[in-house]
C-alpha atoms as one frame of an Amber mdcrd trajectory, in Angstrom:
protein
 -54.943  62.594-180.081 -57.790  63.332-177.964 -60.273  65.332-180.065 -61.395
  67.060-176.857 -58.739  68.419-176.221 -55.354  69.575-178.155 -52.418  67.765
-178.661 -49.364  68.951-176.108 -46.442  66.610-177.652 -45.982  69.145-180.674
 -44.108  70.915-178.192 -41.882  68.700-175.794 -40.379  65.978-175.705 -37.512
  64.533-178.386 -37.497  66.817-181.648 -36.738  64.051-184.289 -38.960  61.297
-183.042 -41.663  63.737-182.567 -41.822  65.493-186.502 -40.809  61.918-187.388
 -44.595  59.977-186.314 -45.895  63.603-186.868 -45.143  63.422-190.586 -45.906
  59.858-191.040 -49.765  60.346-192.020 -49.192  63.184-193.744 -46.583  61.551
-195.866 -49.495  58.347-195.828 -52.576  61.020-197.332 -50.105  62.255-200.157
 -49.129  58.880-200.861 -52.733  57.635-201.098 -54.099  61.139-202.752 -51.477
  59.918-206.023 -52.123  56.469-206.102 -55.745  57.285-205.885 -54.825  59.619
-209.161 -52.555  57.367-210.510 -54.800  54.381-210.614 -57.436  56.516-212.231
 -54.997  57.257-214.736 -54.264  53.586-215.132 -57.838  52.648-215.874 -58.267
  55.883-218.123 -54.921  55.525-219.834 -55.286  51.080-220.690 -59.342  51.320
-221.199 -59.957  54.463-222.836 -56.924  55.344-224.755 -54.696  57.989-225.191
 -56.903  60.501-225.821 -58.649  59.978-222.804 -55.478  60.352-220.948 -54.373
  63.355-222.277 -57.683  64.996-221.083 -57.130  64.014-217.631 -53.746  65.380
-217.600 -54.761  68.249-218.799 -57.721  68.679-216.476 -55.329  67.475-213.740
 -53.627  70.482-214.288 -56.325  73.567-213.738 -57.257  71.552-210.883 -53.557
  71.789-209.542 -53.428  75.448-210.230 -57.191  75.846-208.199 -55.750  73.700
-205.411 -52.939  76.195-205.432 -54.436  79.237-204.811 -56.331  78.092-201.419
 -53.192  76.444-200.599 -51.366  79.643-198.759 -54.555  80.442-197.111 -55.098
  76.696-195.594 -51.100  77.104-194.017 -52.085  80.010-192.998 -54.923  78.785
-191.432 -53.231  75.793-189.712 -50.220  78.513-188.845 -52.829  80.538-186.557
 -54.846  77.731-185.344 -51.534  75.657-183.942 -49.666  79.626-182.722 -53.498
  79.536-180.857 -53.128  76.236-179.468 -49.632  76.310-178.702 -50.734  79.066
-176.659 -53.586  77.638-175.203 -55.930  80.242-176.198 -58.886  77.873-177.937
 -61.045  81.033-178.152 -58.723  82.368-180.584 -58.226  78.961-182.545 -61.813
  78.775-183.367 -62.071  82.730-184.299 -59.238  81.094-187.102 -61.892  78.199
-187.874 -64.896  80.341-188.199 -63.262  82.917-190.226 -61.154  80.526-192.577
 -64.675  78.414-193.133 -66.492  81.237-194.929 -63.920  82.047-196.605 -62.756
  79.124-197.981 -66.480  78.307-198.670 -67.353  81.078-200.259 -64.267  81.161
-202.647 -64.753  77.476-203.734 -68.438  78.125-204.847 -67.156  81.140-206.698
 -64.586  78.941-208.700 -66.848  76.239-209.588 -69.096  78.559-210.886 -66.764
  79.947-212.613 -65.002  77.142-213.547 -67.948  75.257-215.261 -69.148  78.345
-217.199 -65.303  78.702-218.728 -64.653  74.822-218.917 -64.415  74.990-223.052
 -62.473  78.365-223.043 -59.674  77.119-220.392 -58.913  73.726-222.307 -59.061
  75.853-225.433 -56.582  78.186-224.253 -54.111  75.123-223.006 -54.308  73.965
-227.028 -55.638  70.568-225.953 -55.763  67.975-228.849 -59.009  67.976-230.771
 -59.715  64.201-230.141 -59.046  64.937-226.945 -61.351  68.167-225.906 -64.795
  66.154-225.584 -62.925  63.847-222.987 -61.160  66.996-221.207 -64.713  68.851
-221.021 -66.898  66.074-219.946 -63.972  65.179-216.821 -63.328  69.208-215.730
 -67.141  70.253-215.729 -67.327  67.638-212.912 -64.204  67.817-211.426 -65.777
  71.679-210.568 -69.092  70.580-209.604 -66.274  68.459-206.673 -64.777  71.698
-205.755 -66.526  73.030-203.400 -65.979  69.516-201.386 -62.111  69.398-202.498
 -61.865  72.638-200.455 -63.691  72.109-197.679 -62.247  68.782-196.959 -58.672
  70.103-197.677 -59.493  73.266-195.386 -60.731  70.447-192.590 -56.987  68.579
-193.285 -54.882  71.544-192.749 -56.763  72.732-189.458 -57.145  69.505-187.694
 -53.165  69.012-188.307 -52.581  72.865-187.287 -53.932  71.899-184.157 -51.552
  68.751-183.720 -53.828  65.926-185.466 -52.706  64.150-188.428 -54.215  60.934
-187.740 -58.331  61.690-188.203 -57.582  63.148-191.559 -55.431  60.363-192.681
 -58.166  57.413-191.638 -60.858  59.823-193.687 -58.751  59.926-196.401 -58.757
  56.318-196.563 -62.242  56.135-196.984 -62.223  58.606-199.704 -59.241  56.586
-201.691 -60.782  53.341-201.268 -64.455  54.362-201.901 -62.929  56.233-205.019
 -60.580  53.358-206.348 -64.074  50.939-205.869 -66.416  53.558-208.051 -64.115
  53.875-210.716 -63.901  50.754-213.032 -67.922  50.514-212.386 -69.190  54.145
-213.629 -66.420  54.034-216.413 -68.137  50.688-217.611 -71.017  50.331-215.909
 -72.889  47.205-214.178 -76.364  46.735-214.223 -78.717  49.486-214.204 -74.960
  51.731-213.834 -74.987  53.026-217.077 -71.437  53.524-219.004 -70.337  56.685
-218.575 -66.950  56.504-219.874 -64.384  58.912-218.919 -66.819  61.465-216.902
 -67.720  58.447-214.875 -63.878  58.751-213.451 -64.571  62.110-212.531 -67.902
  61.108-211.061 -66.436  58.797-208.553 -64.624  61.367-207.310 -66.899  63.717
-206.657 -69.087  60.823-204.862 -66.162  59.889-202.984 -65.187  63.453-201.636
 -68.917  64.243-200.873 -69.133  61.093-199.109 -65.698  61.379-196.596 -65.819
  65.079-196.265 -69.650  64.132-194.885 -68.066  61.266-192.479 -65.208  63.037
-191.347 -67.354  66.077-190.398 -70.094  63.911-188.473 -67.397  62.275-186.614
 -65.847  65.730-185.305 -69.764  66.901-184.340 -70.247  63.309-182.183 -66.988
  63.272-180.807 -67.152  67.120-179.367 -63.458  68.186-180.891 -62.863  71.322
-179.643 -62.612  73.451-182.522 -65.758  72.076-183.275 -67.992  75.634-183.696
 -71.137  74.609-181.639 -74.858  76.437-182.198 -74.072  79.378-179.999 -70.630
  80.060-181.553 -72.098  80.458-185.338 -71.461  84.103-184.802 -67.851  83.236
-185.318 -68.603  82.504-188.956 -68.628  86.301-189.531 -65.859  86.786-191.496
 -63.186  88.707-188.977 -61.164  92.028-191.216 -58.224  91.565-189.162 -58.257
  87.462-189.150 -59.261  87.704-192.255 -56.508  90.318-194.333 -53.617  88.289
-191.801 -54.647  84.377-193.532 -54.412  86.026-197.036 -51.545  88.595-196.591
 -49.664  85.803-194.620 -51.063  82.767-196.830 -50.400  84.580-200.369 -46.411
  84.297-199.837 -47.125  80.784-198.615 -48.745  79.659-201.323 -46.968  81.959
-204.155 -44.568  79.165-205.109 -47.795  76.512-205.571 -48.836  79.085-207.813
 -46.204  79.705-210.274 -45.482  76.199-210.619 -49.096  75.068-210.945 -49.410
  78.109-213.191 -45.974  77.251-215.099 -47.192  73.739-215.554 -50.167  75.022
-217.461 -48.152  77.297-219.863 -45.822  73.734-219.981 -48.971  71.905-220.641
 -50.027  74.108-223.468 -46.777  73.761-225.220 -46.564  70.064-225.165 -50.447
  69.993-225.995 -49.205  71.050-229.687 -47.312  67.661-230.673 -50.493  66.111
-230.006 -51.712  63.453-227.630 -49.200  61.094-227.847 -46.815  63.212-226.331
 -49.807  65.143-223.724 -49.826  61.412-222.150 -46.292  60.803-222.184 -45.925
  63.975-220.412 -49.084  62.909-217.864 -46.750  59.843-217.017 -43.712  61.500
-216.403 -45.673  64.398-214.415 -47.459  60.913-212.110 -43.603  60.126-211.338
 -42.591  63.590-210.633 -45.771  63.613-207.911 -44.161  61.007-205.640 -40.897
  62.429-205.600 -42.568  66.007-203.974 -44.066  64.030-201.314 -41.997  63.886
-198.976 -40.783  67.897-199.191 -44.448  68.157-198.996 -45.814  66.106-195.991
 -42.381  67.074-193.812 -42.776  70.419-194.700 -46.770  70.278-193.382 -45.328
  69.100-190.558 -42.776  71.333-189.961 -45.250  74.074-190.381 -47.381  72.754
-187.802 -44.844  71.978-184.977 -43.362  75.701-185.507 -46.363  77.156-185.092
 -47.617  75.381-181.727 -43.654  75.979-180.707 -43.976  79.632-181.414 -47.147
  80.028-179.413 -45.315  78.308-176.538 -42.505  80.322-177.182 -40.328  77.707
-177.658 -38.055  78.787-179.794 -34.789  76.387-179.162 -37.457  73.698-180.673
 -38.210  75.529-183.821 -34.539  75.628-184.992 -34.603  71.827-184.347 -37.408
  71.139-185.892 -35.498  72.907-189.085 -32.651  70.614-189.247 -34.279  67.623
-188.198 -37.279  67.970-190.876 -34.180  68.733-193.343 -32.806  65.357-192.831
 -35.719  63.313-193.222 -36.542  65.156-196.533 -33.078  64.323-198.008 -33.287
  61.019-196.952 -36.539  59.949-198.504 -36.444  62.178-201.591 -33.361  60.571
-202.751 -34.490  56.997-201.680 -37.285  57.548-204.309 -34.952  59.418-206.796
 -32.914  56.683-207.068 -35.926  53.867-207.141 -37.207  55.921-210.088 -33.743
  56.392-211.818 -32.940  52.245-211.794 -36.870  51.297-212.902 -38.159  54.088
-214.689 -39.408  52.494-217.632 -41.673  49.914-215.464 -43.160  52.814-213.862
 -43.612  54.566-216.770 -45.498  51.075-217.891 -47.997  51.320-215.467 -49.992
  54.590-217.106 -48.709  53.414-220.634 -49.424  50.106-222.489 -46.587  48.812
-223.315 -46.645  48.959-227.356 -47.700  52.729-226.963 -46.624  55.320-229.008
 -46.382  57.777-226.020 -44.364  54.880-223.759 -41.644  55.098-226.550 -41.824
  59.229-226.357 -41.635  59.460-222.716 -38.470  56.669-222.639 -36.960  59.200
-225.493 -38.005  61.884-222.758 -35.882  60.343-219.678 -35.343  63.998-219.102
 -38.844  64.412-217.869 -37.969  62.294-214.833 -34.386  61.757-214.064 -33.350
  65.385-213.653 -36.523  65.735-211.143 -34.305  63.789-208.620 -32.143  66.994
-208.189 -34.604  69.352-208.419 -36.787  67.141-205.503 -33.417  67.157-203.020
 -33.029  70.587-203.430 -36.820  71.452-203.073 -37.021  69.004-199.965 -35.276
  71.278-198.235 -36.409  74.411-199.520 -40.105  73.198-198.680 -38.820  72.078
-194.998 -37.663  75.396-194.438 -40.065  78.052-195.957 -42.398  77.735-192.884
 -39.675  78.839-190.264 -38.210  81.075-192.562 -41.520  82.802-192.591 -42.325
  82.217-188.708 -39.301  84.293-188.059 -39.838  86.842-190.376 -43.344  87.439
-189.302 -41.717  87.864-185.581 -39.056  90.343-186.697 -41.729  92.568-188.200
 -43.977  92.187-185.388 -40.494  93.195-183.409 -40.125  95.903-185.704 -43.821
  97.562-185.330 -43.277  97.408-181.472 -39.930  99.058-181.303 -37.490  96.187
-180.762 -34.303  96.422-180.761 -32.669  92.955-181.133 -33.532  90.242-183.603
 -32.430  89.090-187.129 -30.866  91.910-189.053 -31.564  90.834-192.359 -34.616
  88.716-193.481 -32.966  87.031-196.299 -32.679  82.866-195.922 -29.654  82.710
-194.978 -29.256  85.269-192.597 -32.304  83.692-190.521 -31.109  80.236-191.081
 -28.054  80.997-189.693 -29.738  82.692-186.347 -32.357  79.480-186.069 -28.943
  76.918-186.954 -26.603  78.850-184.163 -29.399  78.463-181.432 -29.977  82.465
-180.442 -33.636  82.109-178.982 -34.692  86.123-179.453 -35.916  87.149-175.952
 -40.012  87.977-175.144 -39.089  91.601-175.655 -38.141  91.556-179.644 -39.918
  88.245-180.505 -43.261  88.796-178.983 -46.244  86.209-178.377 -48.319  85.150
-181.247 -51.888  87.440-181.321 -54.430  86.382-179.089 -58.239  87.938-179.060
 -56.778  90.079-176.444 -53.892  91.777-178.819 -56.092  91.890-181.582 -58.860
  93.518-180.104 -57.860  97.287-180.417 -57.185  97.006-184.180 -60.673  95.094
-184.929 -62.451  97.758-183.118 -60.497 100.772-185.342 -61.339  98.583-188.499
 -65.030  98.296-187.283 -64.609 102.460-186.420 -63.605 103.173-190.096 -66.681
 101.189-191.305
């Protein structure tokens, strides 16, 4: 993609081929995001023991739940920014950026702050292991003082591929991984004048790693000119926007509701296990590594998904977003049970690679097959629940839109299967009761009332 200018194949030519290369980085970042985490959890798990491991799972865990709660806003975010482009309205698309910066900004300083004042009190309230809370509190106080860069570059990620790009982040990514993977062995044990820093220097790397690519990837969009870059004279656009701003978290809440209560069940889950003590945390930790690759693909197609909907809407191409549906169904069941069933026939190796192999919690978590075999149905059916959920909600944002304007045609229910079954039998809703996404020209009247009531 040309970072002057955005991406037009999101919404012609061949549907499959198109979500298919469209997905593949996306799929790529996830991949290398776990590995990244899992060969953390390696070195953690074989050099520092058990203990060690079972603080990292458990920090692992808030930071799932954090990532969470910004995650509905960032679809959002990418939602409005590709609608914008697909319409070819860039003013618009950087009204999203501007307003989606601060905000995203602004929360992630608020939760490290937070976050490191209550570091002790969380892990205390998850029950985790006494010879594991000096471990868990020395890894989470840094893993907040990282937040603020965690968010920004995820915020960066989910624009740039609203807006048809999944290549940049992917390459940045890369330099984060690597740089990350490189840092780790050498602050755990230190080199030189590189003191030892044991299990915070994990976390450290990290945090140098994130600062570092989120740095790079930012410089590179500044040189290059990308044009949702917001130049000198556009800062004004980083005033927060009341109606951009209650549409990303009234539309992104629903989005990312589902991150939530897992992220938030996995805590309660966490706490529960944390009582039969570490042995059994970091049997849990491994199975919980496994059950991360077999979400990835759900995840990455269902990125995708969102973000060739949304340009497709814009263009009002609706024939492609029913397409995109079933196609991005497909691929999901296809590579969620390809990894279901690697994980199924070697599950024990894999479970040796966060383990040593005459561990305690190895033995637990091959007692525990449970933990990982029965996520193989859970993945197929969440694959294509994840694919899904994007044009579920595309449509349903359209019907009400239809609704507020006095339409009279459109789906008559909002339920999934009553929209799935209008995308799957091809009836492309006409201008007049599926209207075109907002544009700074629709939105104007309401964000001069809100600036009236002020």
């Amino acid at each position: 993609m040309s970072v002057k200018s955005p991406r037009a194949a999101l919404v012609e030519g061949a549907i499959a081929p198109t979500l298919f290369f469209f997905t593949l980085p996306i799929l790529a970042s996830n991949v290398l995001q776990s590995l990244n985490g899992s060969i953390n959890s390696i070195w953690v798990g074989h050099y520092l023991g058990e203990a060690a491991l079972t603080a990292t799972s458990n920090a692992n865990t808030i930071l799932f739940f954090l990532l969470a709660l910004v995650f509905g806003i960032g679809m959002a975010a990418a939602i409005l920014v590709g609608q914008s482009v697909g319409a070819h309205d860039m003013a618009q698309a950087k009204r999203v950026v501007g307003t989606s910066a601060t905000f995203f900004v602004a929360v992630s300083i608020a939760i490290a702050a937070a976050g490191g004042a209550a570091t002790r009190a969380l892990l205390a309230y998850m029950q985790t292991p006494a010879d594991a809370m000096p471990f868990a509190t020395a890894y989470l106080r840094i893993i907040f003082a990282a937040i603020p860069f965690m968010f920004a570059y995820t915020f960066v990620m989910m624009v740039l591929r609203g807006a048809g790009d999944s290549r940049t982040p992917f390459y940045f990514l890369v330099v984060s991984v690597l740089l990350d993977i490189a840092l780790n062995p050498l602050l755990i044990f230190g080199a030189g004048p590189i003191p030892r820093l044991g299990i915070a220097g994990s976390a450290l790397a990290t945090l140098i790693a994130q600062v570092v690519s989120l740095c790079a990837l930012l410089v590179h969009l500044y040189r290059a000119r990308h044009f949702l870059w917001l130049h000198a004279d556009e800062r004004r656009l980083l005033r927060p926007d009341p109606v951009l701003l209650r549409a990303l978290v009234v539309k992104g809440f629903p989005m990312g509701l589902q991150m939530i209560v897992l992220s938030g069940s996995s805590i309660v889950v966490i706490g529960l296990v944390n009582r039969f003590g570490s042995h059994t945390t970091a049997a849990f930790g491994a199975a919980t590594q496994l059950w991360n690759y077999i979400m990835m693909p759900a995840l990455a197609v269902g990125m995708a998904a969102s973000s060739m909907a949304a340009q497709n809407v814009g263009a009002q191409r609706w024939d492609r977003v029913r397409r995109t549906a079933a196609a991005g169904v497909v691929f999901n069941c296809l590579m969620t049970g390809a990894l279901v069933l690697l994980l199924y026939l070697f599950n024990r190796a894999a479970l040796s690679l966060f383990l040593p192999a005459d561990s305690e919690a190895l033995a637990i978590a091959q007692r525990r097959r449970h933990l990982v075999e029965p996520a193989g149905g859970r993945g197929l059916l969440r694959a294509a629940d994840v694919t899904l959920l994007p044009l579920w909600r595309l449509a349903a944002r359209a019907h009400a839109r239809a609704e507020e304007r006095g339409a009279t045609r459109g789906p008559s229910r909002l339920n999934r299967g009553a929209l799935t079954a209008e995308l799957a039998a091809g009836r492309a809703p006409a201008d007049r009761c599926w209207p075109a996404p907002e544009t700074a020209a629709s939105i104007a009247p309401r964000r001069a009332a809100c600036r009236g009531r002020r």
